[in-house]
Each structure stands twice: as structure tokens, then as C-alpha cells.
Backbone bond lengths (Angstrom), bond angles and torsions (degrees), N, CA, C in turn:
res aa  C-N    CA-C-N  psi(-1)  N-CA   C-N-CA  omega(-1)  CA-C   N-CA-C  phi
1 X - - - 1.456 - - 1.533 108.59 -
2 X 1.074 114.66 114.48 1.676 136.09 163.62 1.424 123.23 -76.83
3 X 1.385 119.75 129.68 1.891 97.18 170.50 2.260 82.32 -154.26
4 X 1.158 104.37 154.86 1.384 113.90 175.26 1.847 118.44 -29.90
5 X 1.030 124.31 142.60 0.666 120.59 -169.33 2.075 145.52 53.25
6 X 1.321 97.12 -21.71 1.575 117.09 -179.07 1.315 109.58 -42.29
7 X 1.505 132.47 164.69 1.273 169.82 103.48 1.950 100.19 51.85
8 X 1.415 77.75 -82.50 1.666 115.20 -172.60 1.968 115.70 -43.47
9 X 1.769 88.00 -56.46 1.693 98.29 171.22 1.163 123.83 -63.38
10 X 1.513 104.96 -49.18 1.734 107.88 -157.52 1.535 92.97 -79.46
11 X 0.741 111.41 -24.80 1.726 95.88 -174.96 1.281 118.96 -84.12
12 X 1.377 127.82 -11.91 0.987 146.43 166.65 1.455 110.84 -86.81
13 X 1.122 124.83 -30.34 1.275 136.39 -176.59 2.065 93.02 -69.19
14 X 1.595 87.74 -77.41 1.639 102.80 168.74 1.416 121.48 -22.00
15 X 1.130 132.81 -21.71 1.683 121.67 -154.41 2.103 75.28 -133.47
16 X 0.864 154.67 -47.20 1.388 153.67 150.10 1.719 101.74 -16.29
17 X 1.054 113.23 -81.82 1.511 118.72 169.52 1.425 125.73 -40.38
18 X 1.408 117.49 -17.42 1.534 118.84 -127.93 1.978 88.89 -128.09
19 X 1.296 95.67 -76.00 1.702 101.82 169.35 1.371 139.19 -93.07
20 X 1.401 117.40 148.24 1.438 124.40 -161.38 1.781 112.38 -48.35
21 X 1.389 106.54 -28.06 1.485 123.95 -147.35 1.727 97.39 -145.55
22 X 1.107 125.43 126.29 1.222 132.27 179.21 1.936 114.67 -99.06
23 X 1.293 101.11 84.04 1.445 86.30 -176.73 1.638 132.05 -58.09
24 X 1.322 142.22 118.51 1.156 143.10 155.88 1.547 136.22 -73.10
25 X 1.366 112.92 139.77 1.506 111.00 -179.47 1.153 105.15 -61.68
26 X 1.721 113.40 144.01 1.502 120.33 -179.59 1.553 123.51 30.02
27 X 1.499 108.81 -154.35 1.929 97.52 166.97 1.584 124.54 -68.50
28 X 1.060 109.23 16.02 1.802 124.18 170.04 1.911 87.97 70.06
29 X 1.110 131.37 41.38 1.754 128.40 173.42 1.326 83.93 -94.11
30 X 1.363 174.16 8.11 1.209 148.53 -161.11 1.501 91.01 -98.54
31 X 1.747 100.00 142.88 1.565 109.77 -159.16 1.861 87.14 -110.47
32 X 1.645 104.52 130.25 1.853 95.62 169.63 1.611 69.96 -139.87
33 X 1.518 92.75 164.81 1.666 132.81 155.76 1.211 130.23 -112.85
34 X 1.547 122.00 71.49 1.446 104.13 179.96 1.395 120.78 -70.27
35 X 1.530 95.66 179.35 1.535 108.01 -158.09 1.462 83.17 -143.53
36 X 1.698 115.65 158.24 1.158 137.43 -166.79 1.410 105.62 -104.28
37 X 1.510 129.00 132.51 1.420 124.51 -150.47 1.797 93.73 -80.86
38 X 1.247 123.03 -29.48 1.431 120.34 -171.32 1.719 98.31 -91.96
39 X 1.156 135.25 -14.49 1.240 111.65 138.11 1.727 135.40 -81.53
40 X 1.271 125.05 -8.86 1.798 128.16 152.47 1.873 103.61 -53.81
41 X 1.187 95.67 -25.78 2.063 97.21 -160.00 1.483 94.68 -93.30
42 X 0.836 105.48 -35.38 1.717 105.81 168.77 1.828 119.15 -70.42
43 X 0.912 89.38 -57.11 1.352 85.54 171.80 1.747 130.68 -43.52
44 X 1.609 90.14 -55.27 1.528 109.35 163.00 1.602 111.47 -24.80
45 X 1.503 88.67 -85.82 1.461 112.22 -174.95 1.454 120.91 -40.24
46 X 1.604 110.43 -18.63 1.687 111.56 177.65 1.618 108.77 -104.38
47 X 1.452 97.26 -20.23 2.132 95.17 163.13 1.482 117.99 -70.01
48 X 1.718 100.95 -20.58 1.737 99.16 -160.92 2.066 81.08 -95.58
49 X 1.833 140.28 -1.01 0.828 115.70 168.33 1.552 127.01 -113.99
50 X 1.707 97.20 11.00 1.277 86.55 176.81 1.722 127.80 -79.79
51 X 0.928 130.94 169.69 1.516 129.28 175.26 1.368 112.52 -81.27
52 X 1.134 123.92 -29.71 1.410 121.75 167.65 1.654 127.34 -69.38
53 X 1.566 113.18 167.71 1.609 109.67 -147.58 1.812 79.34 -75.68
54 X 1.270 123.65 155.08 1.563 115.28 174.50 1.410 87.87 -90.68
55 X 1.542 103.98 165.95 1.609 123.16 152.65 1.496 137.73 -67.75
56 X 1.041 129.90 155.26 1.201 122.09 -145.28 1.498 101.50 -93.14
57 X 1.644 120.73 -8.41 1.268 122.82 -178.11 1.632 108.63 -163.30
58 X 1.196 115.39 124.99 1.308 121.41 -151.16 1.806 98.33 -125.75
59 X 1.499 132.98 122.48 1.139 145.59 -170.32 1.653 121.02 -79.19
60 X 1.229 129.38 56.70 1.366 119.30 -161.05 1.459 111.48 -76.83
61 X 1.332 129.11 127.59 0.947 139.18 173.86 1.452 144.55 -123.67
62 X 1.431 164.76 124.58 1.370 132.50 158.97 1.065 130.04 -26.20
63 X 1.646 139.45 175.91 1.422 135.98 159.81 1.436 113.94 -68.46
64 X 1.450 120.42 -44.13 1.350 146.38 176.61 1.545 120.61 -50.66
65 X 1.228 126.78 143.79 1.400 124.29 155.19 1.697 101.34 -128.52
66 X 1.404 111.85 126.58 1.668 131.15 179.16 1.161 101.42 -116.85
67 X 1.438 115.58 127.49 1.387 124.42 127.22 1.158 131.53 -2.79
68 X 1.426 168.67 172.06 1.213 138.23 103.72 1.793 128.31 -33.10
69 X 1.516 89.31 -56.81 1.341 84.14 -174.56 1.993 115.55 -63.17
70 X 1.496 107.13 -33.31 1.982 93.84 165.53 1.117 112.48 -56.67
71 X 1.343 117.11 -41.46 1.578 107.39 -160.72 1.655 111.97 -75.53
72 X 1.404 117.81 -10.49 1.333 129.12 175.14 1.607 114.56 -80.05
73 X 1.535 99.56 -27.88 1.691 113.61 -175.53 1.137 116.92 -98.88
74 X 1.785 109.10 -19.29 1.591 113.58 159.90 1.178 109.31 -66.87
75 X 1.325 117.29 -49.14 1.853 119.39 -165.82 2.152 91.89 -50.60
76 X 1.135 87.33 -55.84 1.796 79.93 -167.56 1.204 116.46 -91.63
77 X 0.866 135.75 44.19 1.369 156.88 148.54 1.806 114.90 -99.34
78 X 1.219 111.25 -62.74 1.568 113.18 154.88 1.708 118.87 -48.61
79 X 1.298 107.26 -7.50 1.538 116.13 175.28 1.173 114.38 -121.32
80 X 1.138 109.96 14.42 1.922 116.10 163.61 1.361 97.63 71.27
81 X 1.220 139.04 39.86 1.255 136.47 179.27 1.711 114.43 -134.39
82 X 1.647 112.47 149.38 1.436 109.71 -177.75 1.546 80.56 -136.12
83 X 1.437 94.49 128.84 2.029 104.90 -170.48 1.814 67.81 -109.83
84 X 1.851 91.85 177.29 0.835 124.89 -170.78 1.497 101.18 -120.11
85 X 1.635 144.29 94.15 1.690 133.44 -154.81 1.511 104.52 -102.24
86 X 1.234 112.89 141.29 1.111 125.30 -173.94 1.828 102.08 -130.46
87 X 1.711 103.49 124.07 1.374 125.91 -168.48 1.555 97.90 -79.39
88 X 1.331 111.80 127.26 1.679 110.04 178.09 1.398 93.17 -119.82
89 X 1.265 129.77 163.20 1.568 158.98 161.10 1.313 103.67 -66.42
90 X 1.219 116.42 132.23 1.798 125.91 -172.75 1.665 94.30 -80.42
91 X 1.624 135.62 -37.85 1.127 119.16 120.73 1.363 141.16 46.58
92 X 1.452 99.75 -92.07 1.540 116.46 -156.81 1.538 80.83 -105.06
93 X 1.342 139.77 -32.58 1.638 124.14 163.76 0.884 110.86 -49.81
94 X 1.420 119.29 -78.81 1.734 124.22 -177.29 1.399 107.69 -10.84
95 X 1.541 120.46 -66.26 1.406 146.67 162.81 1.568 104.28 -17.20
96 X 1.564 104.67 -75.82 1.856 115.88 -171.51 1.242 92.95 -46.20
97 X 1.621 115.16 -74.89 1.682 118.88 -142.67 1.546 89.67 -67.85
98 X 1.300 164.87 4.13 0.974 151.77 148.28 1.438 120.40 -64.47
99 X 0.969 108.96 -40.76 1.461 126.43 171.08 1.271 117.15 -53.99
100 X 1.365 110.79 -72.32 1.210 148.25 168.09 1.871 107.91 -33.07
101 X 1.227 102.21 -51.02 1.885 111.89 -176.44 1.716 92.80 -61.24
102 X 1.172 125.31 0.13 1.381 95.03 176.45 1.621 128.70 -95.35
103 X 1.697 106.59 -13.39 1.096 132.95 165.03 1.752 112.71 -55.58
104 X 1.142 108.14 134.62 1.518 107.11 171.63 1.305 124.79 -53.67
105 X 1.223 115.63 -37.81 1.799 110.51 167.09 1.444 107.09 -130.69
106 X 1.387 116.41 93.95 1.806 126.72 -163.90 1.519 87.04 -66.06
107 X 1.747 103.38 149.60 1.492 108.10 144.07 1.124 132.34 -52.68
108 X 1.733 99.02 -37.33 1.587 99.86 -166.24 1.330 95.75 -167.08
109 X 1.734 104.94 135.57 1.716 128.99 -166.20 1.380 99.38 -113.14
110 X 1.816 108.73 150.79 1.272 97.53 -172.23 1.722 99.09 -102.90
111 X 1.381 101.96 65.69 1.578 112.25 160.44 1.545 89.91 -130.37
112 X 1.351 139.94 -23.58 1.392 118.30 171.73 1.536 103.67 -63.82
113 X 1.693 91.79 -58.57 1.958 82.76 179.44 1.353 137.38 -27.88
114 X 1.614 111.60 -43.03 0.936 111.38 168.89 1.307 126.09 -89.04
115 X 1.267 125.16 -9.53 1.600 120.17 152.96 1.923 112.30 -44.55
116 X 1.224 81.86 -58.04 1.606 97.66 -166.57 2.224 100.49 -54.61
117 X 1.119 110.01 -1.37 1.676 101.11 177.77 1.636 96.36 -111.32
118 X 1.170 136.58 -0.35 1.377 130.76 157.67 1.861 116.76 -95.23
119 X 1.279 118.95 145.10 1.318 149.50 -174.21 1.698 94.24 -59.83
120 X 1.234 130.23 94.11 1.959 102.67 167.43 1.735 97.58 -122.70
121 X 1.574 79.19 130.81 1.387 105.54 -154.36 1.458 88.04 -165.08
122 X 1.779 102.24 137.87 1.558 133.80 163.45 1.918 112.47 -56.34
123 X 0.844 95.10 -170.90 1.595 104.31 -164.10 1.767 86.95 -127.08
124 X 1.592 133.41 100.16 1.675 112.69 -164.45 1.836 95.69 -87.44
125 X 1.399 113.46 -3.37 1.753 85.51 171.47 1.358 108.03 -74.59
126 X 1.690 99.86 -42.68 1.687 82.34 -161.26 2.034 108.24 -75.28
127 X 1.103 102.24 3.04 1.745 95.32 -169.42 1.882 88.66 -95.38
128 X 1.188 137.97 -19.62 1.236 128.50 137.32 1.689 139.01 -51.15
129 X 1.156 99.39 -51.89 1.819 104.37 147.04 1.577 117.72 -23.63
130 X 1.350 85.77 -97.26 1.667 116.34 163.58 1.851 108.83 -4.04
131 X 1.293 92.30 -70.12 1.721 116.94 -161.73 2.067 95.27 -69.76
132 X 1.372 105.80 -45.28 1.163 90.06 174.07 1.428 122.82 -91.70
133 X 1.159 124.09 5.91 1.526 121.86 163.80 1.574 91.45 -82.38
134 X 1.437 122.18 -50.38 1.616 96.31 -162.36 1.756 108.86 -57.17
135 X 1.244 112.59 -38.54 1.352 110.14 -174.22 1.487 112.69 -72.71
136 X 1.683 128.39 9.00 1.291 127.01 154.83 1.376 123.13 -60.89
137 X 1.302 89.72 -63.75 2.083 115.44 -173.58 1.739 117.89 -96.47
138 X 1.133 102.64 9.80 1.551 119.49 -176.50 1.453 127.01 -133.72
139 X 1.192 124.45 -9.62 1.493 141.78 -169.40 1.667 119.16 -43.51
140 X 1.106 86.07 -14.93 1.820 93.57 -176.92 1.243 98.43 -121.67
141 X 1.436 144.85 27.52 1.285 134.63 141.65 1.591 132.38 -79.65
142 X 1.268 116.48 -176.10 1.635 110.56 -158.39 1.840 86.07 -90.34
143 X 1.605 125.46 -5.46 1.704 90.15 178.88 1.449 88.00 -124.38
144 X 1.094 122.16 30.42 1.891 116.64 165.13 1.820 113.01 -49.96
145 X 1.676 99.52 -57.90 1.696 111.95 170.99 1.538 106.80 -42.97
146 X 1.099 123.10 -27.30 1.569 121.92 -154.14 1.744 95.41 -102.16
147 X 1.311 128.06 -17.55 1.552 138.62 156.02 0.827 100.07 -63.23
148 X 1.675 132.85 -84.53 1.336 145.52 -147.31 2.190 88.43 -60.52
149 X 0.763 137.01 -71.46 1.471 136.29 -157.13 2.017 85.94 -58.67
150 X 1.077 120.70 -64.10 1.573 106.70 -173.13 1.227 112.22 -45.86
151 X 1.511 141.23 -49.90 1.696 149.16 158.97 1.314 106.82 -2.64
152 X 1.699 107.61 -71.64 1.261 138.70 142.98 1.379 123.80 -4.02
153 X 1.194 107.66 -69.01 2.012 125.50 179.05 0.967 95.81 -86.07
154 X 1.444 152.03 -27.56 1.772 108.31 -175.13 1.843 100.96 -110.08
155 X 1.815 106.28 14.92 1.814 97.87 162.87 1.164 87.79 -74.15
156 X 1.408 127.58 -55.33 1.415 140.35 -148.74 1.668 110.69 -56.69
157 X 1.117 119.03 -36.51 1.453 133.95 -169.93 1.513 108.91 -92.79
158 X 1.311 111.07 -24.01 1.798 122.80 140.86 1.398 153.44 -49.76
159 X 1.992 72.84 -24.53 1.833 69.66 -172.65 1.427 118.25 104.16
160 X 1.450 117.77 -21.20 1.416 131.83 -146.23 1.216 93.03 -107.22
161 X 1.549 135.80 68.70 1.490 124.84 -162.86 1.258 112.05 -96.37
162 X 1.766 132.35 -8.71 1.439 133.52 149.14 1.724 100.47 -30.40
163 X 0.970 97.04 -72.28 1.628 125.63 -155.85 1.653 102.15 -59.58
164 X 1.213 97.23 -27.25 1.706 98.20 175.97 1.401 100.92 -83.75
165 X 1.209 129.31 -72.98 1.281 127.30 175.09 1.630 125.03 -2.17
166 X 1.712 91.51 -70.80 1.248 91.56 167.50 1.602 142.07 -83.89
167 X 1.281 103.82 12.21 1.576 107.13 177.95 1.807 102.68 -106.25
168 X 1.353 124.53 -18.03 1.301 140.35 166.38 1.573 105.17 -45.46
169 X 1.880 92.34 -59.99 1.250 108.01 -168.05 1.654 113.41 -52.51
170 X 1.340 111.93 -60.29 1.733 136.55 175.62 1.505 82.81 -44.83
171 X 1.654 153.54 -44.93 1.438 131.81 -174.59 1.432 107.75 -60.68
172 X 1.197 103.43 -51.92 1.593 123.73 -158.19 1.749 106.02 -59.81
173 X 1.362 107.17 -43.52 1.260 119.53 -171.85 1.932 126.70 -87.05
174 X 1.454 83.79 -24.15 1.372 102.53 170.39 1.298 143.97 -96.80
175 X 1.693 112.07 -23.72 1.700 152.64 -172.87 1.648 102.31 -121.67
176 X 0.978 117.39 40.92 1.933 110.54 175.00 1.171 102.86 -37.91
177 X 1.478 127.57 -40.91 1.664 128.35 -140.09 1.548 88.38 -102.66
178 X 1.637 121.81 -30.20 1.746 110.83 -174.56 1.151 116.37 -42.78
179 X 1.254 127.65 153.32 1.775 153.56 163.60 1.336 120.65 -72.23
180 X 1.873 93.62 -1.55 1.650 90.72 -177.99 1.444 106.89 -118.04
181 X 1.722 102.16 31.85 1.648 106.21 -169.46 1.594 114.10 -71.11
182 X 1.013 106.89 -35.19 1.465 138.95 -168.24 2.116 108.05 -55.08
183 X 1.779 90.43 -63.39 1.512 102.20 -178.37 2.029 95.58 -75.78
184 X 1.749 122.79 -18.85 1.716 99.74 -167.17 1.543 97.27 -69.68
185 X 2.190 111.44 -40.53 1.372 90.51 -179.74 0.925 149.69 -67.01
186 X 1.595 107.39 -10.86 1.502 116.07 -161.15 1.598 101.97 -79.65
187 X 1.451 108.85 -47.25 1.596 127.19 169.10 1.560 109.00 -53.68
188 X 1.306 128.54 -22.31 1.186 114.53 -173.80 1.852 103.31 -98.13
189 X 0.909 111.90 -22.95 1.906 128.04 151.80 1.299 96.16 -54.37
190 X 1.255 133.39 -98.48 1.135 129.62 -160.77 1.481 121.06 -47.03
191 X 1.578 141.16 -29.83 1.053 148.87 111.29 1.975 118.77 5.01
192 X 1.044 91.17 -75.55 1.899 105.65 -168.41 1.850 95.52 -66.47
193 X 1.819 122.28 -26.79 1.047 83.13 -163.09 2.064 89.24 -103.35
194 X 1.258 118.11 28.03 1.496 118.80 171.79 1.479 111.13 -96.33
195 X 1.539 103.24 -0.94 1.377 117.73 -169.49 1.564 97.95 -104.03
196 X 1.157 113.60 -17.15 1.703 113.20 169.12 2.095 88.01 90.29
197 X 1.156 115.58 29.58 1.616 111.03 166.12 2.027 97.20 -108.21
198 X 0.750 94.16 100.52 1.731 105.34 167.86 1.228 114.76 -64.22
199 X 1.451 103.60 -77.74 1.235 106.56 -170.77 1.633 126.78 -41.62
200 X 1.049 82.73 -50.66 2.034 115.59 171.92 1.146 108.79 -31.25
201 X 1.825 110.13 -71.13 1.024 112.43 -168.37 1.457 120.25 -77.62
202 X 1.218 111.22 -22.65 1.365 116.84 176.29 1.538 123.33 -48.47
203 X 1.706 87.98 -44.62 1.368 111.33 -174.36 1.699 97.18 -61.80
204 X 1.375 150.65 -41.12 1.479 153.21 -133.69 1.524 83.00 -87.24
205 X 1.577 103.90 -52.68 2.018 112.91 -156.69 1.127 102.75 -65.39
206 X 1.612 121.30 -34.72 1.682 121.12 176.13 1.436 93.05 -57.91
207 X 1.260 132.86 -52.56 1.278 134.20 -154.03 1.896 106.65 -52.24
208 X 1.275 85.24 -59.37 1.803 103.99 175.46 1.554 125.90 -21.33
209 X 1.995 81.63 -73.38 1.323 123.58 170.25 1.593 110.72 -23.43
210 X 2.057 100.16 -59.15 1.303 113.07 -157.03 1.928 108.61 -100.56
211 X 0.995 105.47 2.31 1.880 123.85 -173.22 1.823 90.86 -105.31
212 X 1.262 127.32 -63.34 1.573 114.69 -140.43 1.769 81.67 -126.37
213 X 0.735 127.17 108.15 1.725 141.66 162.41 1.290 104.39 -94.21
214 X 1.343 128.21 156.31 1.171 146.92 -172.32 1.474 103.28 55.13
215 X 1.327 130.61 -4.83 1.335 107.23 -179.87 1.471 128.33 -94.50
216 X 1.610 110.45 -179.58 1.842 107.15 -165.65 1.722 93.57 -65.66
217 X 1.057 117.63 -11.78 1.947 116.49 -166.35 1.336 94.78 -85.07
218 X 1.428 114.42 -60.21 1.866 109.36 179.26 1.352 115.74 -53.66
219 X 1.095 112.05 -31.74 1.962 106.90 158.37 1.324 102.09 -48.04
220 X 1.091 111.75 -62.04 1.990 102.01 -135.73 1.803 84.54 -84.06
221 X 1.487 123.85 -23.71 1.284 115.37 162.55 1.393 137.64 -24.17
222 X 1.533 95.37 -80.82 1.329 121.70 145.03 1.798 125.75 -24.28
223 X 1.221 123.08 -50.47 0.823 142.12 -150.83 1.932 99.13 -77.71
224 X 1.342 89.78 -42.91 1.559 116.17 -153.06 1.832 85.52 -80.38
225 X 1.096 118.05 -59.07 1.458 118.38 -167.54 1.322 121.14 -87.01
226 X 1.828 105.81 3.36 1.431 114.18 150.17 1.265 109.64 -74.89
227 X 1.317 134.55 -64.20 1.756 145.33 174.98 1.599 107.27 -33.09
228 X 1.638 113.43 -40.87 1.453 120.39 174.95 1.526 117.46 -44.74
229 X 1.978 112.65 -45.33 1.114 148.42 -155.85 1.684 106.16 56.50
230 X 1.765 121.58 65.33 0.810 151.80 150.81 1.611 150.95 -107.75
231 X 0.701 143.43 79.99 1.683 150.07 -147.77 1.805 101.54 -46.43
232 X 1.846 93.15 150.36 1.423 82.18 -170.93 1.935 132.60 -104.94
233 X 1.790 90.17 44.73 1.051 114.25 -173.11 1.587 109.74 -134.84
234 X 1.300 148.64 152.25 0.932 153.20 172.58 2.140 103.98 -77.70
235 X 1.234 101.84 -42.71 1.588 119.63 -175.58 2.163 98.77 -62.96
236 X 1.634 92.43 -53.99 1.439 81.36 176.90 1.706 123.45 -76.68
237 X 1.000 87.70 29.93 1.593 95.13 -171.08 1.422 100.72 -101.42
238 X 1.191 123.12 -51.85 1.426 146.68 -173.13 1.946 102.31 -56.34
């Protein structure tokens, strides 16, 4: 779980900035999904209001599954930074956080270490389940949009970009007012053009481009239909 500013980032952020060489656990393959702490609190808050009996164990997850090492190169990449990563032996941790446990408040225990050599990661059928039962008996609540766009993220994180397309679409068409309009189009562009539709998709990223300004999506918009070697207007095209 991630939220602005926390524990997890800045220190990671910190040692990115800080050293020549960014060491990583093992070959950095360890698969996590974070999740955004004000979406865990949301969630909460709609198990503790539904009328039905809740479940006895509930899967919170991101849309995403990272690597370690992407999710280390995403973080600094969103920070304007290209580190240089260096693969360490789980090993030579074991080693640190042993060391390390003798200090009154260690950096690092070798029970993180060993977190960090297991996979933590959601289950995406059943968090598809999940997402489409809530959007059965819930559809007119304030995080229905926020189902319908995940539907979305784990076709998308599949591979399954028909299937994304159209569950993007069901955001776009159904949630005008959602906050997650911004990331369904950009994903539903990026979608149309894995599908070998160019034009299509091109057309969505102009859309982006020209709907959500200043945002992290009109970056990567932009970004995408520079790499195309396409302008990011239909008008400047002409």
C-alpha cells in the first residue's frame, strides 16, 4: 500500500537521488501490486456500508502487477530520474538486515527480506468477480466508476485488449463525471493501438491530449503520439 508521501516512497525516492547505483533485491522478478491507501479507505468504508453480510476476507489490490525492478524504474521515472540498478543476492540482505536488527530502529529486518522473495499479488479472476458483482448491486454508487475502470485494468494487464476496450468504453459512457476518465481514455488508446487500429487509437490520445491538460495522462499522451511520429492534433495534421 502506497499513499503520498509514506515510508515506502520517500525512501526509495531518497536513496534514487542519493546513490550512484541503486541496489535491488535479488534479480528484481519479485511480482507486488500496489494499491493506493485512499483507495484501501474507500473500499473499507463501502464494506462497512453495504447491507449485505460482508465476506470474511476481502483482496485489495492495484490494477497493475510490477516487477520489482519496473516498479522501482516507474517510481523514478515519474521523478525525472534514470538510476543506474544494481542486482544484489537476497544473501548479502539476509546478511544486512541481520546486522542491521541490532540498531534500535533497523532499516531493514530480515522478515522484510523475506517478504520481498515471495510474489504479493491479487488473485485477477476473483478481483474481476468481485468488481463485477459490485457493479451488479451497487452501480449507482460514488466507487461503481472506480469498478467499471479496474474491469478495464486487469483485461488490460492480460493482454485481453478487445475486452479492455470495451469495459473502458462502459467507464467512459456511463461515469462522464468519474476522475478516472482521463486514465479509461488514455488506456482505451493504448488498447486500440495493440489491436493494430491506429487511426482509432490515435484519435482517443488526441482526445486526452485535448480533454485533460496538465495531467500525468496528457504526458504519456503526448508522449505516445510523439513515438508514433504524429502531431497531437488532428487540425495540426492538416
Amino acid at each position: 500500500m502506497f499513499a503520498q508521501d509514506d515510508g515506502f516512497l520517500t525512501t526509495i525516492l531518497k536513496l534514487l537521488r542519493t546513490l550512484p547505483a541503486y541496489p535491488i533485491f535479488g534479480n528484481g522478478r519479485t511480482r507486488l501490486q500496489p494499491v493506493y491507501a485512499d483507495d484501501v479507505a474507500a473500499a473499507i468504508t463501502q464494506v462497512l456500508r453495504q447491507s449485505k453480510k460482508p465476506n470474511s476476507v476481502y483482496e485489495l489490490a492495484g490494477p497493475r502487477v510490477y516487477s520489482y525492478e519496473e516498479l522501482v524504474r516507474t517510481i523514478a521515472h515519474t521523478a525525472g530520474l534514470r538510476p543506474v540498478l544494481m542486482r544484489t543476492p537476497f544473501a548479502f540482505w539476509d546478511a544486512f538486515a541481520g546486522l542491521a536488527e541490532i540498531l534500535p530502529r533497523p532499516p531493514l529486518t530480515r522478515n522484510q527480506v523475506e517478504l520481498m522473495q515471495i510474489d504479493t499479488t491479487a488473485c485477477r479472476d476473483l478481483a474481476r468477480s468481485e468488481f463485477q458483482d459490485y457493479l451488479k448491486f451497487y452501480s449507482t454508487t460514488d466507487l461503481a466508476s472506480n469498478a467499471q475502470f479496474y474491469l478495464g485494468e486487469i483485461a488490460y494487464s492480460q493482454r485481453q485488449y478487445d475486452a479492455a476496450v470495451v469495459e473502458y468504453d462502459k467507464m467512459l459512457t456511463n461515469y462522464p463525471k468519474s476522475f478516472k476518465l482521463a486514465p479509461a481514455r488514455l488506456k482505451k488508446g493504448m488498447s486500440l493501438l495493440e489491436l493494430g487500429q491506429k487511426n482509432t487509437g490515435i484519435r482517443e490520445l488526441r482526445e486526452v491530449v485535448k480533454r485533460y491538460p496538465g495531467t500525468e495522462e496528457e504526458r504519456r499522451a503526448r508522449a505516445k503520439l510523439k513515438e508514433l511520429g504524429v502531431t497531437t492534433s488532428a487540425v495540426a495534421a492538416q
